[in-house]
mmCIF file of the protein (N, C-alpha, C, O) and its ligand, coordinates in Angstrom:
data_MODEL
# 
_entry.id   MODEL 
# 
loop_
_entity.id 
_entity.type 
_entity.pdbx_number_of_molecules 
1 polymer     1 
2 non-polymer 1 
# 
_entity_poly.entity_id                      1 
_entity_poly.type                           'polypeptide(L)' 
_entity_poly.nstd_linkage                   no 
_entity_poly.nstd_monomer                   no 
_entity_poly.pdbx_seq_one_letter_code       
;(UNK)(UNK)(UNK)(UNK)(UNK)(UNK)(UNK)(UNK)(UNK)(UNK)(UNK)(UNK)(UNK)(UNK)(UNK)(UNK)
(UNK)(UNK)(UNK)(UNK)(UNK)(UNK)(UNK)(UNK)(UNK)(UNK)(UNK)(UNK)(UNK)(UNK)(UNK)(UNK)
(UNK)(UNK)(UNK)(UNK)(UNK)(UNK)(UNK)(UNK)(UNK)(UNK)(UNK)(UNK)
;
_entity_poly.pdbx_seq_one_letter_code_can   XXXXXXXXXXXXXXXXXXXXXXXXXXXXXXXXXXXXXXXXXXXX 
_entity_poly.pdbx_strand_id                 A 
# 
loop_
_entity_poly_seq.entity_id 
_entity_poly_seq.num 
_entity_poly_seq.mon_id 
_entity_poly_seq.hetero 
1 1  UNK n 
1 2  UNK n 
1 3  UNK n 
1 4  UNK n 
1 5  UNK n 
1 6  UNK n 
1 7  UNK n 
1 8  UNK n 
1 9  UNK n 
1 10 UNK n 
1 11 UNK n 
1 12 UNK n 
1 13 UNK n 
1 14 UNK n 
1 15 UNK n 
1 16 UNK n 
1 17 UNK n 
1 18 UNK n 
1 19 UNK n 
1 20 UNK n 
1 21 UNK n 
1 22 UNK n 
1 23 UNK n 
1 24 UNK n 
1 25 UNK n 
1 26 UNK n 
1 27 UNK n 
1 28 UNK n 
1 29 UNK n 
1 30 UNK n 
1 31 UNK n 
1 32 UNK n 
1 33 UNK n 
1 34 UNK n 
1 35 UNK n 
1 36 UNK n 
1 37 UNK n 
1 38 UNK n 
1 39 UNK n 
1 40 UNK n 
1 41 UNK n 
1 42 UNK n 
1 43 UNK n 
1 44 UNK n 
# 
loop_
_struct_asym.id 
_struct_asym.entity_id 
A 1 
B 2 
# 
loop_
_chem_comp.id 
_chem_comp.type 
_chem_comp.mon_nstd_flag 
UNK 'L-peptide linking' . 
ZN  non-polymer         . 
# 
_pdbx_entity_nonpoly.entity_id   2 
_pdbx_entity_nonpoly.name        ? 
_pdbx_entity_nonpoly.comp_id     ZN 
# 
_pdbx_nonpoly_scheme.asym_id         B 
_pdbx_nonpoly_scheme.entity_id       2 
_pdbx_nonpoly_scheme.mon_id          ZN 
_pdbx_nonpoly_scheme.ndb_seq_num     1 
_pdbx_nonpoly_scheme.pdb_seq_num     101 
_pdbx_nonpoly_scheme.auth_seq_num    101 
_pdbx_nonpoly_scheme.pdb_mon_id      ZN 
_pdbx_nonpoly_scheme.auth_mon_id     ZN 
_pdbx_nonpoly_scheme.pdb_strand_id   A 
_pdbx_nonpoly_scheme.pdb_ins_code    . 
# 
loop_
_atom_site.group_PDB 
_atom_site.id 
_atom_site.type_symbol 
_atom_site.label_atom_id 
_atom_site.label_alt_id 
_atom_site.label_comp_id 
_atom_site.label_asym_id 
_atom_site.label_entity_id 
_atom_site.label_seq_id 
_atom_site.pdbx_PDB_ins_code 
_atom_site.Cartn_x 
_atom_site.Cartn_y 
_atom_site.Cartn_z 
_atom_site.occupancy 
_atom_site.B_iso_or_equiv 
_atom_site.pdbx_formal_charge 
_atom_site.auth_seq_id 
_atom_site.auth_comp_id 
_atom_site.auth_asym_id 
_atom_site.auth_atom_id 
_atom_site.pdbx_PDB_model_num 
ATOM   1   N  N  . UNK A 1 1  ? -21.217 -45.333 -21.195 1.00 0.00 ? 1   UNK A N  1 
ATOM   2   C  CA . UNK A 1 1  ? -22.569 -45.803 -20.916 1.00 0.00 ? 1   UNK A CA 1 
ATOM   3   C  C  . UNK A 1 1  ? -23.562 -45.133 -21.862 1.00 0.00 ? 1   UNK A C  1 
ATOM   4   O  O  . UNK A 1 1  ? -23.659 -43.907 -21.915 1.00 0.00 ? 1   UNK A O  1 
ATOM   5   N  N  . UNK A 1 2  ? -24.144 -45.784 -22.451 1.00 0.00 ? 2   UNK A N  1 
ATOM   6   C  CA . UNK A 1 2  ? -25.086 -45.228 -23.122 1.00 0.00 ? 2   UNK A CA 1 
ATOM   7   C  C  . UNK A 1 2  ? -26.336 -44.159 -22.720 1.00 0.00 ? 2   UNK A C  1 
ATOM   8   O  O  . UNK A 1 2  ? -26.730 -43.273 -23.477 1.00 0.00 ? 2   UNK A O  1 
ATOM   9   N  N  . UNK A 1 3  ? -26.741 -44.361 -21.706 1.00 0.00 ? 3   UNK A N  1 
ATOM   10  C  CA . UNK A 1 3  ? -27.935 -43.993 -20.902 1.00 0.00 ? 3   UNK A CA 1 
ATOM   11  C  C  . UNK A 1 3  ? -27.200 -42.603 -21.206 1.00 0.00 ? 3   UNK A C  1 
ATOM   12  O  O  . UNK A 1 3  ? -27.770 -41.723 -21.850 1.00 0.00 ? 3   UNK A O  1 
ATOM   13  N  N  . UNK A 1 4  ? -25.579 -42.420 -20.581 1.00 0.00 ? 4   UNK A N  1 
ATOM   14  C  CA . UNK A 1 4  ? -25.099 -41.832 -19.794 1.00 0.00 ? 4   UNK A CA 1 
ATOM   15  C  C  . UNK A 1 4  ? -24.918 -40.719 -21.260 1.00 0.00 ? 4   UNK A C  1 
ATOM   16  O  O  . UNK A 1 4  ? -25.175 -39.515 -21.269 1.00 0.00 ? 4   UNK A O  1 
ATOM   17  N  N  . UNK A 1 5  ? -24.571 -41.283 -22.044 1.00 0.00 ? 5   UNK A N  1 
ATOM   18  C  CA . UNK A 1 5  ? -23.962 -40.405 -23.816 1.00 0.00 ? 5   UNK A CA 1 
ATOM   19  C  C  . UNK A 1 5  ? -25.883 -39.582 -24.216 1.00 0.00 ? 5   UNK A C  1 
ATOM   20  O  O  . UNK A 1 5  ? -26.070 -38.465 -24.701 1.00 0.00 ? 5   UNK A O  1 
ATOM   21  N  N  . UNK A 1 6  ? -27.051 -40.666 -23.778 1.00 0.00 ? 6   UNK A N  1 
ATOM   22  C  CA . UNK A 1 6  ? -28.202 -40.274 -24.246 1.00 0.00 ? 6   UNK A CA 1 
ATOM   23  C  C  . UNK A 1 6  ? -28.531 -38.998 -23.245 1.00 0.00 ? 6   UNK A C  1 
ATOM   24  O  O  . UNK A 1 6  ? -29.025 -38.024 -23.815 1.00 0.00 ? 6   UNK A O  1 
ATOM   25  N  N  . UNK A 1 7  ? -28.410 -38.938 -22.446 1.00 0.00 ? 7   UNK A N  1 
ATOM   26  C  CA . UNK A 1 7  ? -28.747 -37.422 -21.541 1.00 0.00 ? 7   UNK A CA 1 
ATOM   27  C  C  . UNK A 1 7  ? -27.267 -36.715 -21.842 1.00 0.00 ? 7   UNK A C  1 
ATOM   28  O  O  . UNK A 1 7  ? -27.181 -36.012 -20.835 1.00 0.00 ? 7   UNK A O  1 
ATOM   29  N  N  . UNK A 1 8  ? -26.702 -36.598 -22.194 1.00 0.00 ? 8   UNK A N  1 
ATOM   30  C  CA . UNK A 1 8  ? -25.650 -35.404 -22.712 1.00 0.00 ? 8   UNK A CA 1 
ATOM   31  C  C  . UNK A 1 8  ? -26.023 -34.766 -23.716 1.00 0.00 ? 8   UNK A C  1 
ATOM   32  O  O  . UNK A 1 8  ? -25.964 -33.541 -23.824 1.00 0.00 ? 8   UNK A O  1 
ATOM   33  N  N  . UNK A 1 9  ? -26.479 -35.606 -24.615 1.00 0.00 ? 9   UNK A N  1 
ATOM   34  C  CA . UNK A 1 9  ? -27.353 -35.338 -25.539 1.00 0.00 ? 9   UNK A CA 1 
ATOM   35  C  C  . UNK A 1 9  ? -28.492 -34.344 -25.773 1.00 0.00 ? 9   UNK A C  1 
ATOM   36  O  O  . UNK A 1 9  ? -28.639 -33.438 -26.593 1.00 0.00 ? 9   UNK A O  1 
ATOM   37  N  N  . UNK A 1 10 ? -29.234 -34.809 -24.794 1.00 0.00 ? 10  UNK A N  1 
ATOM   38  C  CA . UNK A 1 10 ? -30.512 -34.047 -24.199 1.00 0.00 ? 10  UNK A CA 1 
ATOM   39  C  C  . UNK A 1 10 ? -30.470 -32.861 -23.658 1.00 0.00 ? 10  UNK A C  1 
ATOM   40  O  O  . UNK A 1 10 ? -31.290 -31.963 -23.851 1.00 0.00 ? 10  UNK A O  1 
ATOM   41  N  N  . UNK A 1 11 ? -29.288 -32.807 -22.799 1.00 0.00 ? 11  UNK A N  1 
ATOM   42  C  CA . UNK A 1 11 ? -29.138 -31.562 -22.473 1.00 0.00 ? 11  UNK A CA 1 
ATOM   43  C  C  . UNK A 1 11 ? -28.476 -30.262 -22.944 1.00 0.00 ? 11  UNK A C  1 
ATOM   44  O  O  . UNK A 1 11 ? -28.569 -29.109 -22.524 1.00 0.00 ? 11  UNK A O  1 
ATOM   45  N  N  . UNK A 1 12 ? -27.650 -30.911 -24.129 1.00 0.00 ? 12  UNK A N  1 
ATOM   46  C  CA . UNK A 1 12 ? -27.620 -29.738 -24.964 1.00 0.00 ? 12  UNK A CA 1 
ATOM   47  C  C  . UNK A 1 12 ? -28.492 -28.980 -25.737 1.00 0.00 ? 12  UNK A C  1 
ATOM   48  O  O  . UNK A 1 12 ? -29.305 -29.363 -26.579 1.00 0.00 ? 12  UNK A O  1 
ATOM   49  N  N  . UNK A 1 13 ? -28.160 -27.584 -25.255 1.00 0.00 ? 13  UNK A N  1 
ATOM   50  C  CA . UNK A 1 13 ? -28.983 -26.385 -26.193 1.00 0.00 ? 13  UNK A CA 1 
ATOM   51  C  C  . UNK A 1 13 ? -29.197 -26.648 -27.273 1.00 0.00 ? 13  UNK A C  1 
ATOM   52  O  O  . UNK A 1 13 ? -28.589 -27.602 -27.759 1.00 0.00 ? 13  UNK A O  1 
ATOM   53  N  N  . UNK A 1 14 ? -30.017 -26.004 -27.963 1.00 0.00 ? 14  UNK A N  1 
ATOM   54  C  CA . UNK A 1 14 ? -30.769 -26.071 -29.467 1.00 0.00 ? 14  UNK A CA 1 
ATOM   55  C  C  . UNK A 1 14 ? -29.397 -25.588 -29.833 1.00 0.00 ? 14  UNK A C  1 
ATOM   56  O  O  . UNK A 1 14 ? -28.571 -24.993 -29.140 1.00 0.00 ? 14  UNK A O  1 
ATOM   57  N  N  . UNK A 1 15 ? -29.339 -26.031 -31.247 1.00 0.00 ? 15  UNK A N  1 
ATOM   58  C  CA . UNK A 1 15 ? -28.405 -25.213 -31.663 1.00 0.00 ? 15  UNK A CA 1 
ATOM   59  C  C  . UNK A 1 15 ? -28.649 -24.535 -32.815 1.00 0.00 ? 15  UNK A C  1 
ATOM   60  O  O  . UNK A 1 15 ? -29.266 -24.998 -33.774 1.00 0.00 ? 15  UNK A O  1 
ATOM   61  N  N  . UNK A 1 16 ? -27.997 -23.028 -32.713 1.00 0.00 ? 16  UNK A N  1 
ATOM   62  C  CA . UNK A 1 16 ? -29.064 -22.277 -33.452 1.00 0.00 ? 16  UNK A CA 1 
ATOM   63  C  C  . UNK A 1 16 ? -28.666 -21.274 -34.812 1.00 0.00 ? 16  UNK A C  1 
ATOM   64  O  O  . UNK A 1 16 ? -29.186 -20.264 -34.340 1.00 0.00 ? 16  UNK A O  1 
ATOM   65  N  N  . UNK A 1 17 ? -28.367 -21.013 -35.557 1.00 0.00 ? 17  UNK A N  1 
ATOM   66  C  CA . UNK A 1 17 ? -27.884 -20.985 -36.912 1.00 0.00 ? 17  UNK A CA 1 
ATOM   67  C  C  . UNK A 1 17 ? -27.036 -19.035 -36.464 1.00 0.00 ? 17  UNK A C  1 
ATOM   68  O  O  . UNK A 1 17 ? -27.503 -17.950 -36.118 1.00 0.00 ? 17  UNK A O  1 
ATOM   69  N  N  . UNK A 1 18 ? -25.928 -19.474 -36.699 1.00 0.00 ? 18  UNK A N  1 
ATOM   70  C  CA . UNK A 1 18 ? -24.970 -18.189 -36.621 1.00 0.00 ? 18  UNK A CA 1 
ATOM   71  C  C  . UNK A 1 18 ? -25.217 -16.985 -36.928 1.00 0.00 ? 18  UNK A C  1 
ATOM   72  O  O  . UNK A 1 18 ? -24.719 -15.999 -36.386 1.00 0.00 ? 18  UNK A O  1 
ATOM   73  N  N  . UNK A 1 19 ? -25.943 -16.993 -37.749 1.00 0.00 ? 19  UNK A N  1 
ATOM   74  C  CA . UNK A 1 19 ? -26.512 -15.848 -39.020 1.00 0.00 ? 19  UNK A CA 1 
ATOM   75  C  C  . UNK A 1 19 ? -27.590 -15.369 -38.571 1.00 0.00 ? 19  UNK A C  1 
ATOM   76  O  O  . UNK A 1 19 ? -27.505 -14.159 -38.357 1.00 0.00 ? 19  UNK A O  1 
ATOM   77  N  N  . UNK A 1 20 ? -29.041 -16.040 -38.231 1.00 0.00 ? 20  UNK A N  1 
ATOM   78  C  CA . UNK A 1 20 ? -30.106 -15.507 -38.053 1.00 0.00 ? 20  UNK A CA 1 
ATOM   79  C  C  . UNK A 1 20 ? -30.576 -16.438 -36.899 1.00 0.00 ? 20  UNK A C  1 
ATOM   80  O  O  . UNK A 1 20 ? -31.757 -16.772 -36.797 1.00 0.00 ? 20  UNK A O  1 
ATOM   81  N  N  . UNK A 1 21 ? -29.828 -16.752 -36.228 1.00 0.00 ? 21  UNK A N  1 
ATOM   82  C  CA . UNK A 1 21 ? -30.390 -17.618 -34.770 1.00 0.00 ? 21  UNK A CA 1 
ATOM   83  C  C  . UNK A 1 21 ? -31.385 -18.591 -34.907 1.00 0.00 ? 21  UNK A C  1 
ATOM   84  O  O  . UNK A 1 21 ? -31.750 -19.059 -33.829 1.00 0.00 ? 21  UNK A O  1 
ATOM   85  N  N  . UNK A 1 22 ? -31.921 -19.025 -35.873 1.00 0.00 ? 22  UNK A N  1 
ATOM   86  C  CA . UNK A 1 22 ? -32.724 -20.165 -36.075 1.00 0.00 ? 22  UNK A CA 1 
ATOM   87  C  C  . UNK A 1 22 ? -32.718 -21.110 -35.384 1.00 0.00 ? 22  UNK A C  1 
ATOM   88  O  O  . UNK A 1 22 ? -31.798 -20.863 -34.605 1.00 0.00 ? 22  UNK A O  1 
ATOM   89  N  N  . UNK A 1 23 ? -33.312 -22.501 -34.995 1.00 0.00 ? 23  UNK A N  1 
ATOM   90  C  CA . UNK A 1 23 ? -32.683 -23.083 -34.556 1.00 0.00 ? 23  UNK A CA 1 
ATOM   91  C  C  . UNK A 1 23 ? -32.214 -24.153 -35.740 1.00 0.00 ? 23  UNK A C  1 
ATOM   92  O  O  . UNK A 1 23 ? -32.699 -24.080 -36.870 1.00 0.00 ? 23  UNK A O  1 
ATOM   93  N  N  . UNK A 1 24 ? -31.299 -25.079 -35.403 1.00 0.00 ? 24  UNK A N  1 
ATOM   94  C  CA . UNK A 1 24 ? -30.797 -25.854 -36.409 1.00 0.00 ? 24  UNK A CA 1 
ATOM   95  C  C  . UNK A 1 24 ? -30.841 -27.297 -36.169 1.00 0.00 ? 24  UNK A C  1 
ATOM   96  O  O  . UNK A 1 24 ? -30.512 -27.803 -35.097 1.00 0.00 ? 24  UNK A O  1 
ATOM   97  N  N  . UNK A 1 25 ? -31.443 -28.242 -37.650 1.00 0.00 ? 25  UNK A N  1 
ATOM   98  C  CA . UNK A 1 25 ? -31.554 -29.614 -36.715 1.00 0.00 ? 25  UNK A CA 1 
ATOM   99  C  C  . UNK A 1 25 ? -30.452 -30.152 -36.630 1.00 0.00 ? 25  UNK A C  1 
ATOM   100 O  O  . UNK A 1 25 ? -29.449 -29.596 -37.077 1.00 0.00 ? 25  UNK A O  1 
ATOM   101 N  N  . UNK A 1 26 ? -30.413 -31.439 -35.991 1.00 0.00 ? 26  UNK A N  1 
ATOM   102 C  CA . UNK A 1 26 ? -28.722 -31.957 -35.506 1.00 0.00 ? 26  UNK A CA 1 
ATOM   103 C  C  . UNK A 1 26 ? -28.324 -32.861 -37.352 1.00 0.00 ? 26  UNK A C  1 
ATOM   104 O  O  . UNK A 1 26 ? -27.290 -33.452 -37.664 1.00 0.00 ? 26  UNK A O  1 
ATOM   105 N  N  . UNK A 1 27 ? -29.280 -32.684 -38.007 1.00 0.00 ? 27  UNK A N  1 
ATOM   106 C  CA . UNK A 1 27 ? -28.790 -33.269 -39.856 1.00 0.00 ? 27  UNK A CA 1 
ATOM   107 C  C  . UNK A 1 27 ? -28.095 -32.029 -40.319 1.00 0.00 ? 27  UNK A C  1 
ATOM   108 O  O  . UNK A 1 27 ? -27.288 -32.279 -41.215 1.00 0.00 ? 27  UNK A O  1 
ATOM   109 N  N  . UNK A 1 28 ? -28.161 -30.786 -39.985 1.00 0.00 ? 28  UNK A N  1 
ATOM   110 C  CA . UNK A 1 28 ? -27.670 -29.986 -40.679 1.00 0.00 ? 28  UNK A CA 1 
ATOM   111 C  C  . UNK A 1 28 ? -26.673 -29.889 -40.127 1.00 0.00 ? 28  UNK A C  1 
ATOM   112 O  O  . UNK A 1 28 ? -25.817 -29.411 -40.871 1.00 0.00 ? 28  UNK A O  1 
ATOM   113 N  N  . UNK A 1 29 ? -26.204 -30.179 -38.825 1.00 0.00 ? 29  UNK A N  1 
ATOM   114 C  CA . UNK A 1 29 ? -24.685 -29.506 -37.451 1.00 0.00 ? 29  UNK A CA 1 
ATOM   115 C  C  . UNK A 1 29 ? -23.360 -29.834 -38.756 1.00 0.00 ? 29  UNK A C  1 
ATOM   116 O  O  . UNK A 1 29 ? -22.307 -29.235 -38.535 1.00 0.00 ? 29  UNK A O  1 
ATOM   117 N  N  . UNK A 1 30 ? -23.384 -30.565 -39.810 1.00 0.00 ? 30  UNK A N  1 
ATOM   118 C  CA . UNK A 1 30 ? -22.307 -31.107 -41.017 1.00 0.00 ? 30  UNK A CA 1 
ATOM   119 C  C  . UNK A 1 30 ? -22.231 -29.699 -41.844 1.00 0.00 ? 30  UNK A C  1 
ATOM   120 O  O  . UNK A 1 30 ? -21.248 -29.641 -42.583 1.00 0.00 ? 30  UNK A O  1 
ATOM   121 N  N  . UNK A 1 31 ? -22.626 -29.169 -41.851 1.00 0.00 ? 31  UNK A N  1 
ATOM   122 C  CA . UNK A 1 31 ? -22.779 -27.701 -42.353 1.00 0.00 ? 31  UNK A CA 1 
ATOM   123 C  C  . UNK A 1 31 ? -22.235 -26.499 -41.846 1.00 0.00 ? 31  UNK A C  1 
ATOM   124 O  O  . UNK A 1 31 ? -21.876 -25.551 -42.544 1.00 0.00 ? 31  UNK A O  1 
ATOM   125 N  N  . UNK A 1 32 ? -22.174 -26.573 -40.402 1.00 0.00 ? 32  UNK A N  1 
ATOM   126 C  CA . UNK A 1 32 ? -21.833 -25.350 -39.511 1.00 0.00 ? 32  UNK A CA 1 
ATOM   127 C  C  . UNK A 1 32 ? -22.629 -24.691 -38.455 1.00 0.00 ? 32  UNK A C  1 
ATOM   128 O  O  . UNK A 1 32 ? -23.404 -25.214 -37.655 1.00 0.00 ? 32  UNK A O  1 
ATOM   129 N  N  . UNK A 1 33 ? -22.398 -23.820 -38.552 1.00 0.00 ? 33  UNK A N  1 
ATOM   130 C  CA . UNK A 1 33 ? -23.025 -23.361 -37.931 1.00 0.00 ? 33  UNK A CA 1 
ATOM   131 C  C  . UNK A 1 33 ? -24.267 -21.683 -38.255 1.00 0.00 ? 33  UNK A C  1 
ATOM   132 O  O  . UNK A 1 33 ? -24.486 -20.606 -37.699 1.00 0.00 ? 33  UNK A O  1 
ATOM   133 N  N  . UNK A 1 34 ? -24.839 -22.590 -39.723 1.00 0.00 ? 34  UNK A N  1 
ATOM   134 C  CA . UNK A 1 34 ? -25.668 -21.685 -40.271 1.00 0.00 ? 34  UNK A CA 1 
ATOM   135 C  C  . UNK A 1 34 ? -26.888 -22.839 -40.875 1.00 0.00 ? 34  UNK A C  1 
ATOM   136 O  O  . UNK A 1 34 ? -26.698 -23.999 -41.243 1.00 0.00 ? 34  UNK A O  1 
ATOM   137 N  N  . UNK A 1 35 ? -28.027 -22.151 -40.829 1.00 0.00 ? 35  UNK A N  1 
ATOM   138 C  CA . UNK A 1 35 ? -29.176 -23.229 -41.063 1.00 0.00 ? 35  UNK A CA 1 
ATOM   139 C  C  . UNK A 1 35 ? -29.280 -22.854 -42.895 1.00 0.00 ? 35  UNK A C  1 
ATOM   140 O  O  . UNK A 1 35 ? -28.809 -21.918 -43.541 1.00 0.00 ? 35  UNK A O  1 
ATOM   141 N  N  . UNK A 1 36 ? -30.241 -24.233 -43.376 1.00 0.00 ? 36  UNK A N  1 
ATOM   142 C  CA . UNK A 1 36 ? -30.057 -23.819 -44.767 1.00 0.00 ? 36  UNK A CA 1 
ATOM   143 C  C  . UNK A 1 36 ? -30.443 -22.890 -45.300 1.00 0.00 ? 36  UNK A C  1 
ATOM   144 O  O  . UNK A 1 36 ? -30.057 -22.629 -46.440 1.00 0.00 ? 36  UNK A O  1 
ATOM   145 N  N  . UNK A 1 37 ? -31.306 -22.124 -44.653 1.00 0.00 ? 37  UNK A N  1 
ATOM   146 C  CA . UNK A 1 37 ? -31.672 -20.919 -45.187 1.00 0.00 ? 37  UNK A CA 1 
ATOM   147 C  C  . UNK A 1 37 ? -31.117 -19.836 -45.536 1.00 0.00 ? 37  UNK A C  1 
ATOM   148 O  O  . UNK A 1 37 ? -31.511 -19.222 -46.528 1.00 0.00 ? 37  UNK A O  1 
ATOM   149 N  N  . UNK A 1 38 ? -30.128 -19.424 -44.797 1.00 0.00 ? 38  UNK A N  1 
ATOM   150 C  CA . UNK A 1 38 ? -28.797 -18.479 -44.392 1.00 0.00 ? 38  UNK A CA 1 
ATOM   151 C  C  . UNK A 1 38 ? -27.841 -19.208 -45.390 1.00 0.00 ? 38  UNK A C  1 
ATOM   152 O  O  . UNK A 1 38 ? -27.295 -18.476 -46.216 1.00 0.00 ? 38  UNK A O  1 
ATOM   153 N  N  . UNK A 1 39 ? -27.514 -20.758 -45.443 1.00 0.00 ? 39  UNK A N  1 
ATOM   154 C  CA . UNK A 1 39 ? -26.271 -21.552 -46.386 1.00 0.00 ? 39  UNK A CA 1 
ATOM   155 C  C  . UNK A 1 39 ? -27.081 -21.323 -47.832 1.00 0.00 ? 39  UNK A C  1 
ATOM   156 O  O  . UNK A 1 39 ? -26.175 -21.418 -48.659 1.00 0.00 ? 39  UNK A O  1 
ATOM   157 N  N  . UNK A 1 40 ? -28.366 -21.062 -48.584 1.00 0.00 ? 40  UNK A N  1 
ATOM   158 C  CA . UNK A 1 40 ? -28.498 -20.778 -49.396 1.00 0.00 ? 40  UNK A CA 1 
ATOM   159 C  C  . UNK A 1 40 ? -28.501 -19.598 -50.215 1.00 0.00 ? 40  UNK A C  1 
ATOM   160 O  O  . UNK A 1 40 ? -28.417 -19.478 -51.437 1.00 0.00 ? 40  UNK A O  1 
ATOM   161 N  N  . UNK A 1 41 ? -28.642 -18.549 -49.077 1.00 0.00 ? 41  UNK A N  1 
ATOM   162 C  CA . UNK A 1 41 ? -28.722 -17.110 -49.161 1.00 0.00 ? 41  UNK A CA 1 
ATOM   163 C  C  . UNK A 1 41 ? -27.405 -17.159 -50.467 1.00 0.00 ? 41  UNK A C  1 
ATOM   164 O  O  . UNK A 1 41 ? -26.532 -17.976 -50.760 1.00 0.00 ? 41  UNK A O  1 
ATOM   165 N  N  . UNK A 1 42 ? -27.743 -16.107 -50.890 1.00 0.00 ? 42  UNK A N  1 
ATOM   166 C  CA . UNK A 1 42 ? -26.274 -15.827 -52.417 1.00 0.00 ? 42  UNK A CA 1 
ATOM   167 C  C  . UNK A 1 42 ? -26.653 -14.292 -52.395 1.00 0.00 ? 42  UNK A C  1 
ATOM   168 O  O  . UNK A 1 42 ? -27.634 -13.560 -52.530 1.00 0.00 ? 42  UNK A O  1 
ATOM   169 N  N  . UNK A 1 43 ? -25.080 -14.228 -52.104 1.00 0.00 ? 43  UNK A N  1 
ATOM   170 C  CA . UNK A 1 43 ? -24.689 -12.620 -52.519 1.00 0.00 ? 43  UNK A CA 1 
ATOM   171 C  C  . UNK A 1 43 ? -25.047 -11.799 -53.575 1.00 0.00 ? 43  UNK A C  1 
ATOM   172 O  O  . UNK A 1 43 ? -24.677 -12.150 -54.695 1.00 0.00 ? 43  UNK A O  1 
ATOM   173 N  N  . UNK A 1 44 ? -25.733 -10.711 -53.447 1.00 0.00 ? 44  UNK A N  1 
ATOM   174 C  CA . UNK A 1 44 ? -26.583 -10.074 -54.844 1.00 0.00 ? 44  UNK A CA 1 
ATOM   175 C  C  . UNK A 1 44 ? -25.811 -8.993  -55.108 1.00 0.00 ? 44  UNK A C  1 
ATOM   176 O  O  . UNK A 1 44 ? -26.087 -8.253  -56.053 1.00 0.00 ? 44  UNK A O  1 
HETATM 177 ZN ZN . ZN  B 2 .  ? -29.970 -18.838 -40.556 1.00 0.00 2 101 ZN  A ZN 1 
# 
């Protein structure tokens, strides 16, 4: 049911970037579980 898939939806938590707890939008969730800020970060 759709209604039923659209509030499952809803009720999931923000989801929020592994690294620095950000939250993360659901375009980035293809990425992981790190927001781009943290996925751009480069080792110095
Ligand atoms: Zn982050």
């Amino acid at each position: 049911m759709i209604t039923k898939i659209t509030e499952f939806f809803r009720n999931l938590p923000t989801k929020q970037c592994h690294e620095c707890g950000k939250e993360i939008e659901e375009q980035h969730e293809c990425y992981g579980n790190s927001c781009n800020e943290c996925l751009n970060v480069v080792d110095l």
